[in-house]
N, C-alpha and C positions, 0 to 999 in steps of 0.2 A: 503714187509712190510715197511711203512713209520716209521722212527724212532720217537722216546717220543721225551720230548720238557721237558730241565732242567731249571727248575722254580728254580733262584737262587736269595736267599732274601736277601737284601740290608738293612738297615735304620738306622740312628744316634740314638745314645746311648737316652733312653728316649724314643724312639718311639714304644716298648712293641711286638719288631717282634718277642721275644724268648716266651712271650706271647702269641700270635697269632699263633705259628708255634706247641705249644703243643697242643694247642685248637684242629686245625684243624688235626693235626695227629692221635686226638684222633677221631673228625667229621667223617674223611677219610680213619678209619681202615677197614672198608667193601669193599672198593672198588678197587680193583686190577689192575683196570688205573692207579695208583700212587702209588710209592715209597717216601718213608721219608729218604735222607740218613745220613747216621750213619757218623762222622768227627771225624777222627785222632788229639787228640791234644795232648800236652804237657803238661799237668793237670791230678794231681791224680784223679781215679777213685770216689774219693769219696768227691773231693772238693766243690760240687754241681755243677747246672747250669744243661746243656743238657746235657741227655745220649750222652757217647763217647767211642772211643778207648783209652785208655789212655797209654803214651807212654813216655820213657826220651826221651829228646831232639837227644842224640846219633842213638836211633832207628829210630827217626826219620827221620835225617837226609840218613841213608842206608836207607830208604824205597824210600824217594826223589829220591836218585841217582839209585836206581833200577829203576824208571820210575814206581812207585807204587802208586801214586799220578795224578789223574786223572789235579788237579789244587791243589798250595800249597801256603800258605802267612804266613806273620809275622804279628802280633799285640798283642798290651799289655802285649808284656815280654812272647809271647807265640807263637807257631808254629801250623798253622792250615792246613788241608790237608784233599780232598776228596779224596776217594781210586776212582784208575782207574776203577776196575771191576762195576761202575756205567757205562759205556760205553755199555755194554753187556746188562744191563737192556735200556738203550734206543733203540739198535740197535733193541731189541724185541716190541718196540714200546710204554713201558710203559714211562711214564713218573713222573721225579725224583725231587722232590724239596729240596733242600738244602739250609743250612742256609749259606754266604758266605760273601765277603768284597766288597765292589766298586773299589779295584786297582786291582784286578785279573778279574774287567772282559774284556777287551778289551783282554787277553790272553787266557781266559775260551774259549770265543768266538769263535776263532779259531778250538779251541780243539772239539767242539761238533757241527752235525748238526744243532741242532734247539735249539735256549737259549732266554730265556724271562725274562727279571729282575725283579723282584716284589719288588716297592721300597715304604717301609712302612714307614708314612708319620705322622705327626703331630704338628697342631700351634706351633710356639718357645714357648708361654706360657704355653702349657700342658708339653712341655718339659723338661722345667724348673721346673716345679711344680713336675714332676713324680722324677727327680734326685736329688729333692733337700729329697724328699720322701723317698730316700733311705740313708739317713745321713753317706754316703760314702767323700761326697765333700762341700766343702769352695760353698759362694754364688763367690767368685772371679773363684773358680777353675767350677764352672758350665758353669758363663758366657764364661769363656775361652774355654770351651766346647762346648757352644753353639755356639761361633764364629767360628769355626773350621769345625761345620756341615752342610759342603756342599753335595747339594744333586744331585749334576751333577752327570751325568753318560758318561763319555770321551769313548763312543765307538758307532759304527752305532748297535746298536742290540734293537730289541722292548721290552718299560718300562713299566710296568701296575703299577699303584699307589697306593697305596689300605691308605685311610687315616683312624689312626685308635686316635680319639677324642672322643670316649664315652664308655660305658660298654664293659668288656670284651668280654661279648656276641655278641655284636655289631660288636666288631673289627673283633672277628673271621668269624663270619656270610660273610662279606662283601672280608675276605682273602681269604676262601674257596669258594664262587659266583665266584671269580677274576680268581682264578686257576681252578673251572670247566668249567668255559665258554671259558675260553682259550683254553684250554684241550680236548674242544667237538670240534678242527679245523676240516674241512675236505678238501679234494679238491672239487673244483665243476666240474660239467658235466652237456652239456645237453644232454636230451634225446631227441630222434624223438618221443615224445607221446606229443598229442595233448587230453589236458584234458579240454581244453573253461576256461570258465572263475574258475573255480574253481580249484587253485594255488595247486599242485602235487610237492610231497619232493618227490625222492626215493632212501632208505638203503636198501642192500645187509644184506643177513640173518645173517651174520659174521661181521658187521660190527664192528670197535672198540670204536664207543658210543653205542654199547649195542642196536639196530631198537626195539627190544619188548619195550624198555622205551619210544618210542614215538609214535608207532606204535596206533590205535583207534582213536576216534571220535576229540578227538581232536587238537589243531593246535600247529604246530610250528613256533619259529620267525628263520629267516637263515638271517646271517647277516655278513657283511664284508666291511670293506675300507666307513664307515657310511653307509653304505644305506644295506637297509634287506626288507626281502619281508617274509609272513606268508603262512604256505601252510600245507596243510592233510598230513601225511606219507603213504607212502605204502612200503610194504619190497617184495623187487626181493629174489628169490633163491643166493646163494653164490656161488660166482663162473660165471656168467653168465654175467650181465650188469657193473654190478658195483666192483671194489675194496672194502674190507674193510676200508680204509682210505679214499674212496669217498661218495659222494651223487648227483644225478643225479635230475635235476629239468625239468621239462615240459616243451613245447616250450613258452604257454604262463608265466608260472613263472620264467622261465629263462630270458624272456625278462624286464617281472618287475623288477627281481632283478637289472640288469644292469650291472655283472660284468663278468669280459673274461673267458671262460674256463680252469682252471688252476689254480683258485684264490682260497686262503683259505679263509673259511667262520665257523663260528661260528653256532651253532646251538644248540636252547634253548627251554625248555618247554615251551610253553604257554596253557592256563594261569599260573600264578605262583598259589601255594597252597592256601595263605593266601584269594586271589579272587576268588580261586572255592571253597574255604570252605563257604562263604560268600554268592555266590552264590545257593550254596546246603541249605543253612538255610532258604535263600529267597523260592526258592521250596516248603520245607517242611511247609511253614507259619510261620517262625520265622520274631522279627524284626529285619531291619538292623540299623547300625550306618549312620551318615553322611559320616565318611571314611570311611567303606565296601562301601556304593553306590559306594563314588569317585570310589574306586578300582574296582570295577565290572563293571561301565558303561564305563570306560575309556580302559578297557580289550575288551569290546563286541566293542566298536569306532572303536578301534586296529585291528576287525579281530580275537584276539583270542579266542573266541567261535563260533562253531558249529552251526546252524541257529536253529537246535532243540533245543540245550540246551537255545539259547537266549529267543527261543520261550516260554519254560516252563516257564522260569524266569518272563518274561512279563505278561504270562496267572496268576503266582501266583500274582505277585504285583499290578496287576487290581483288585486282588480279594480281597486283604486284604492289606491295608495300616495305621497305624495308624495314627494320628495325627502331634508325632513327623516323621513321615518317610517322611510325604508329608511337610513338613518344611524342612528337609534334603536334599529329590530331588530335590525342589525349589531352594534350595544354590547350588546344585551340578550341576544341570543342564545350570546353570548360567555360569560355568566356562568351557563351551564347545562353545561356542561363546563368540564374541567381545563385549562389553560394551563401551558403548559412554557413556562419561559426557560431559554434556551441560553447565556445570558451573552454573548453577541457581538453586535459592531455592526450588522453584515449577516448576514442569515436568511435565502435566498432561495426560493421558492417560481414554482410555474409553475400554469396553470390552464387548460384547453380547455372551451369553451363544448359539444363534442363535435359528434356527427353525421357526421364525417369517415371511411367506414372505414379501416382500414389506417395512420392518421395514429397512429402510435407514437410520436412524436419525444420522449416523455421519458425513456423507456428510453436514448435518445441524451443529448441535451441534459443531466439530470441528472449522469451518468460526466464528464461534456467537465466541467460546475462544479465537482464531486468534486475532479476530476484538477488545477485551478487551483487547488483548494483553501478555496472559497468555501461555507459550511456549506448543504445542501438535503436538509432532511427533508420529502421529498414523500409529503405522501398523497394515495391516488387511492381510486377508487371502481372495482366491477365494474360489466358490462353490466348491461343493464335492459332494454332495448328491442336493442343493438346487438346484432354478433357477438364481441364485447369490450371488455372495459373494460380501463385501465391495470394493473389490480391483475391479472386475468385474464390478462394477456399475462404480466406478472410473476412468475406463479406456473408459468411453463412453467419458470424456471429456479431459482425460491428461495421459500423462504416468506415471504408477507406479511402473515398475520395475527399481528402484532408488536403487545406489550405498549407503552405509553408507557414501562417500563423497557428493554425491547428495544432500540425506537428509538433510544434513549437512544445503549442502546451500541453498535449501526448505525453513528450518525452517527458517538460517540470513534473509533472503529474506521477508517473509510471515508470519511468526511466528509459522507455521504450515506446517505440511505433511499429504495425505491420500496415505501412499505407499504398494505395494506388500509386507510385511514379508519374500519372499522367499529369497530375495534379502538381506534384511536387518538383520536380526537376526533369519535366517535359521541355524544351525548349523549340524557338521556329525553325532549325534547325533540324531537327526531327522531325518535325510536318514535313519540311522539304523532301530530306531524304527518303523517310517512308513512305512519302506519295510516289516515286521512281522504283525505290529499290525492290519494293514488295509487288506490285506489278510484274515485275521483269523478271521476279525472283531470284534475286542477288544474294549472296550470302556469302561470308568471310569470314573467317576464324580473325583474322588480323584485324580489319577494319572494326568487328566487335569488342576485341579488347578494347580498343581506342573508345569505343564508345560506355564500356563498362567504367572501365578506368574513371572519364571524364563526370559519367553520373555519379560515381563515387565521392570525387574531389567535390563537386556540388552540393552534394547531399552534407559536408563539412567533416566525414568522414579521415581517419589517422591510420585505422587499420582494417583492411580487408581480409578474409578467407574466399577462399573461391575452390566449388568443389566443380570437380572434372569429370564427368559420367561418362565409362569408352564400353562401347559397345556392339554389336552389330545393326543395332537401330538407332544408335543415337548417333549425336551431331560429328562425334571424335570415336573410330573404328575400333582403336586399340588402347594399350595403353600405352605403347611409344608416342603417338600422335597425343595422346591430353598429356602426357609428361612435358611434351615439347613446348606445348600450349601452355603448361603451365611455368613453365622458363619465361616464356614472353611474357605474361602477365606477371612477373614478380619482375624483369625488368623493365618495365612498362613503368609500374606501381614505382619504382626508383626514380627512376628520370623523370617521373611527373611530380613527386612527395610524397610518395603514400606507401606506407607496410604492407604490400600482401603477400601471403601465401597460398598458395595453390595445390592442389590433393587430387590427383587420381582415382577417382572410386571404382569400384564394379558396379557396371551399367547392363547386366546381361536381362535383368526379367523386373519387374516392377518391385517398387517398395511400399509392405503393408497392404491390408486386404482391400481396401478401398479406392475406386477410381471413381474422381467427380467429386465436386466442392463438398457437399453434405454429406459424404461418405469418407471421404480423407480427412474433412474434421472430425468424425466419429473416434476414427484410428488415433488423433491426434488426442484424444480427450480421454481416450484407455491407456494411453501412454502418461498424460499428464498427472491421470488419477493414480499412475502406477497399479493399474491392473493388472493380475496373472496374467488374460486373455488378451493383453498389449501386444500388436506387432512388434515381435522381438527383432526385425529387422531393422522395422523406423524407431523405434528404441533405440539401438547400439549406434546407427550412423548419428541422430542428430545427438548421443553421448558423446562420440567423437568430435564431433566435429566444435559442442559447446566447451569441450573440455580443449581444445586450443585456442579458443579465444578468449578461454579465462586467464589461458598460460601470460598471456600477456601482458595481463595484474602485474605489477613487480611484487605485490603481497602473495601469488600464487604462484609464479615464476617459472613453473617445468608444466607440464603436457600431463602426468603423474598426479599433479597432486590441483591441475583443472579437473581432469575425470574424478578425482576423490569429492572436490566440490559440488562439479555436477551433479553426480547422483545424488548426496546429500538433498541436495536443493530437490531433486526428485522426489526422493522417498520421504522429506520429509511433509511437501503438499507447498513448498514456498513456492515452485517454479508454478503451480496451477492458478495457485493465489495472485502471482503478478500475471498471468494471461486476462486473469480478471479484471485486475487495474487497468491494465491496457486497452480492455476491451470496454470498461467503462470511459475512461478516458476517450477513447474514439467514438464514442455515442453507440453503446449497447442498444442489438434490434430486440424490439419488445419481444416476438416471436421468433427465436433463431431458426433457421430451416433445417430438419429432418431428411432422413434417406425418405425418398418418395413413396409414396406405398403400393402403389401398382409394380409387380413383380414377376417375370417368369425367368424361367431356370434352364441353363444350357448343359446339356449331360453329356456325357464320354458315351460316345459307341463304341468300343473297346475296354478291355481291361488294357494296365500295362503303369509303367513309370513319367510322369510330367519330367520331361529332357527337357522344354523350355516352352518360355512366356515370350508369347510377340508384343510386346507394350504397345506399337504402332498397332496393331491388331485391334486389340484391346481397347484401345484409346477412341479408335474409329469408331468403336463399336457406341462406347459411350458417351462421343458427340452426336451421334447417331439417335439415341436415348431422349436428347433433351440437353447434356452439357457443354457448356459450362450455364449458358442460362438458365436454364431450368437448375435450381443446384440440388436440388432432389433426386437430380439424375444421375445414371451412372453404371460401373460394374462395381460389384461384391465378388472380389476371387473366394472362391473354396479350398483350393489346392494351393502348394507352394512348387518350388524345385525341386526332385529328387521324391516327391512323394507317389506313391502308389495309389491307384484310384479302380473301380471297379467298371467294367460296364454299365454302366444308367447312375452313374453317380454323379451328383449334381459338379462341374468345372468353375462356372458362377454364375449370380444371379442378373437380372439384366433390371436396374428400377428407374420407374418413369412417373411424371405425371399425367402422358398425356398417353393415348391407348392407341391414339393410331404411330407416334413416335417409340412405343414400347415394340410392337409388333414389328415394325419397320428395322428396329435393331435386333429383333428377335431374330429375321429373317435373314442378314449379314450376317449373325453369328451362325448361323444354322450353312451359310456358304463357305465361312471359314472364321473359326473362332479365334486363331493363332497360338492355343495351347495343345504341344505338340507331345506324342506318347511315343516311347519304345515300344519295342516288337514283342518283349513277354508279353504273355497274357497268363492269364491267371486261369487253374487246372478247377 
């Protein structure tokens, strides 16, 4: 049996350790890990203060010289002494804490296996303030008191601090934390069990932290010499693997841990109460605070939940979120990643709810800011579901997986960035979540703001736009539902700090003829060059949309006279010329990538009127093809809305670089291409 560990309490007059020590002996009377012990003094029984032996100085003195005194001192006109038969209670392994002085311990030390100081601590002004509180002493006879309170401890033995500066509640809570965490040491071992990635505690049925307290679904933190590692318990039979005073780790979480076999480690519930009560409310559809989030998501970060329980938690807080929760999360999820300030007044950022193919406009829209001169470090995101994402079309012409150092010098450089987010204001946070939510396929209008939001405020952003695409394919039906959605995100954007605006677009059929990285930048570079043969549709939204974030200039001031700037900076070749910069700035690819050249063509078996584009159609067709990796991949539409087309007239083109991915998309589109004709036909 490994012996207890005497917790021997230390701290200068004022600091409320006689306080803290009834607290917790009152906390600690269940628990038969610890002893409270009982001190021989020199003081009648009934003079107050802590229960004692009380003794004259004569008995005491024959108790000393019998050797009846485990540790003995003098102070205050008074003779203190712990009885030896405290010795018998450690050898049983319980462990003793006692109230005691700083000159007896370099000699205590000696006398016991295992001794930890707990030295109770508090500012010299709460010191002062609590002595003078007790109208026993002079302000002269305090300060003298207060000069005299050294808190050194003159001996090699380990000090725990425990400061106590507020409620008593307080103090005690944080003595008793002090003295079970110490308390739960063990030895480490490892075991020959190989559990993978999923981190294995193992306690022995007998152990002396009690294996049933931590034994179920959820995790523990083990920890020692700073570094600790979280892991499931399992309990061995007693007697077999493990000591009672041991705990035996996996090979994989032995190695995470990091410390030599032999080391003593601490060992703690997780999560703590006050986070899984918080968490159990969110379950049941209660709200939470902005500090229950912190505590809860900063516990799932950590590892101390279970992948189910985080799961439940995720499925309930998609489901219901109020108003103020999703202003909560937005702050809260803020402080799981870095934050850049740019030092300037206006930061402007752009946002697309997506779903749109072919809707590139911030390839445009960003250069037209740049080129006004207006700071936009945009991060975007790849496909997931589409046939590209912003970062994806991006990368046909420069690199976007940019450092937050990078970006940095992007933006001095350019005025501007279009970079990967995974890099830039990714946080663990997002590993967590995404590993749950996307499996299960989780999705929230609510919960996303909160996450848009939060990347925003990160990214050091002042002002956002945010377009809203309502459609019958996309993520928002109508336009009531992205109006509505756009009300939440501009008061979202308030309650967190941040300007945004939100806009309902028409999401009904794709924008611009291109679907897929190498063919949407195509479109994007007939627009920039201001060609006649520009998609006049991705033309006019991303004119829109740059001509309200210039409004924001106080030099440009109205909606009116951004759009008059806009186009200027179009037609005159500034906005092509800062895509340049920016694209040099991000490390220009030597050979940017082209629409791919292998091509075959999807024709109308019918004459008749194009009534509408399935973008999700569409979209399939050209991940189908090869994109978003391949960026040479993709569709080429031929037709718009409202356009008439003839029988054997090409609908669009299908390009690839690979021939058995061209044919394979050929073949989808040939089962249904999702551009849909009226019933004329043509005479």
């Amino acid at each position: 049996m490994r012996p207890g560990i005497l917790f021997f309490v230390v701290g200068p007059s004022g600091a409320g350790k006689d306080t803290l020590l009834d607290g917790a002996r009152g906390a600690m009377a269940g628990d038969a890990r610890f002893a409270f012990a009982r001190r021989t003094i020199t003081r009648p029984a009934d003079a107050g203060g802590e229960e004692h032996e009380p003794v004259d100085l004569a008995a005491f003195e024959d108790i000393e010289r019998a050797g009846g005194f485990l540790v003995s001192w003098r102070a205050h006109g008074l003779a203190y002494g712990l009885p030896a038969a405290l010795r018998d209670e450690l050898a049983r392994g319980r462990h003793v804490i006692a109230n005691g002085s700083r000159a007896v311990i370099a000699d205590l030390a000696k006398r016991v296996p295992r001794l930890v100081v707990v030295r109770v601590t508090a500012p010299v002004e709460i010191l002062a303030r609590r002595l003078a509180g007790r109208g026993r002493e002079t302000e002269q006879d305090i300060a003298a008191r207060l000069a005299r309170a050294d808190l050194a401890v003159d001996a090699d033995v380990e000090v725990i601090d425990v400061i106590n500066d507020d409620t008593p509640e307080t103090g005690i809570g944080r003595f008793v934390t002090a003295i079970e965490t110490c308390g739960r040491r063990l030895v480490l071992r490892e075991l020959p069990i190989d559990t993978g990635r999923e981190h294995t505690a193992f306690l022995p049925a007998d152990s002396t932290v009690h294996a049933e307290d931590y034994a179920g679904p959820g995790r523990v933190e083990i920890s020692g010499r700073d570094r600790s590692v979280r892991a499931q318990v399992a309990v061995v039979d007693a007697g077999t693997l493990l000591e009672p005073d041991e705990i035996g780790l996996s090979k994989e979480a032995f190695r995470a841990l990091g410390l030599p076999v032999g080391s003593d480690v601490s060992i703690v519930r997780t999560p703590p109460q006050k986070s899984r009560d918080a968490l159990r409310t969110k379950i049941r559809g209660g709200e939470l605070s902005e500090d229950q989030y912190e505590t809860v998501l900063g516990d799932i970060v950590q590892g101390r939940y279970p992948d189910a329980e985080v799961a439940a938690f995720l499925v309930a807080a998609t489901r219901s979120l109020s108003d103020a929760e999703v202003i909560a999360l937005a702050k809260v999820r803020t402080r799981f990643a870095r934050t850049i300030d740019w030092g300037e007044p206006i930061v402007v950022d752009k946002h697309s709810m997506g779903g749109i193919p072919g809707s590139r406009i911030t390839l445009i829209v960003t250069p037209i800011v740049a080129a006004h001169g207006l700071a936009m470090p945009k991060t975007s995101s790849r496909a997931i579901t589409s046939a590209a994402g912003t970062a994806d079309a991006m990368e046909v012409l420069a690199r976007v997986d940019l450092t937050t150092e990078e970006v940095r010098r992007a933006v001095g450089e350019a005025r501007a960035c279009i970079a990967w987010n995974g890099r830039m204001n990714h946080s663990a946070l997002d590993d967590v979540m995404n590993a749950i939510t996307r499996p299960l396929g989780l999705d929230s209008n609510r919960w996303s703001v909160a996450s848009i939001i939060s990347k925003k405020l990160t990214a050091g952003s002042s002002h956002v736009i945010i377009d809203l695409p309502f459609g019958p394919r996309t993520k928002l039906v109508d336009e009531g539902e992205a109006r509505r959605l756009g009300d939440l995100f501009e008061m979202v954007g308030k309650g967190a700090g941040l300007h945004v605006e939100a806009y309902a677009t028409d999401g009904k059929a794709p924008i611009g003829r291109g679907i897929g990285p190498a063919l949407e930048v195509r479109d994007v570079m007939l627009v920039l060059d201001d060609r006649p043969d520009a998609p006049k549709d991705l033309r006019e939204k991303a004119l829109t949309f740059a001509a309200r974030i210039l409004s924001w200039d106080p030099a440009i001031g109205t909606v009116e006279k951004g759009r008059a700037r806009a186009e200027a900076l179009l037609s005159s070749g500034k906005a092509r010329e800062a895509l340049d910069r920016i694209v040099n700035a991000q490390g220009r690819r030597e050979k940017p990538h082209g629409p791919a050249a292998l091509t075959k063509s999807v024709v109308a078996d019918r004459a008749g009127m194009v009534t509408g584009i399935d973008g999700w159609a569409v979209a399939g067709i050209a991940r189908r093809a090869g994109a978003p990796l391949d960026k040479g991949a993709g569709i080429d539409l031929m037709v718009g809305l409202g356009e008439r087309v003839e029988k054997g007239a090409p609908l669009f083109a299908i390009h690839s670089n690979d021939v058995n991915d061209l044919d394979a998309a050929y073949a989808l589109a040939r089962a249904g291409h999702g551009i849909a004709l009226d019933d004329d036909r043509v005479s």
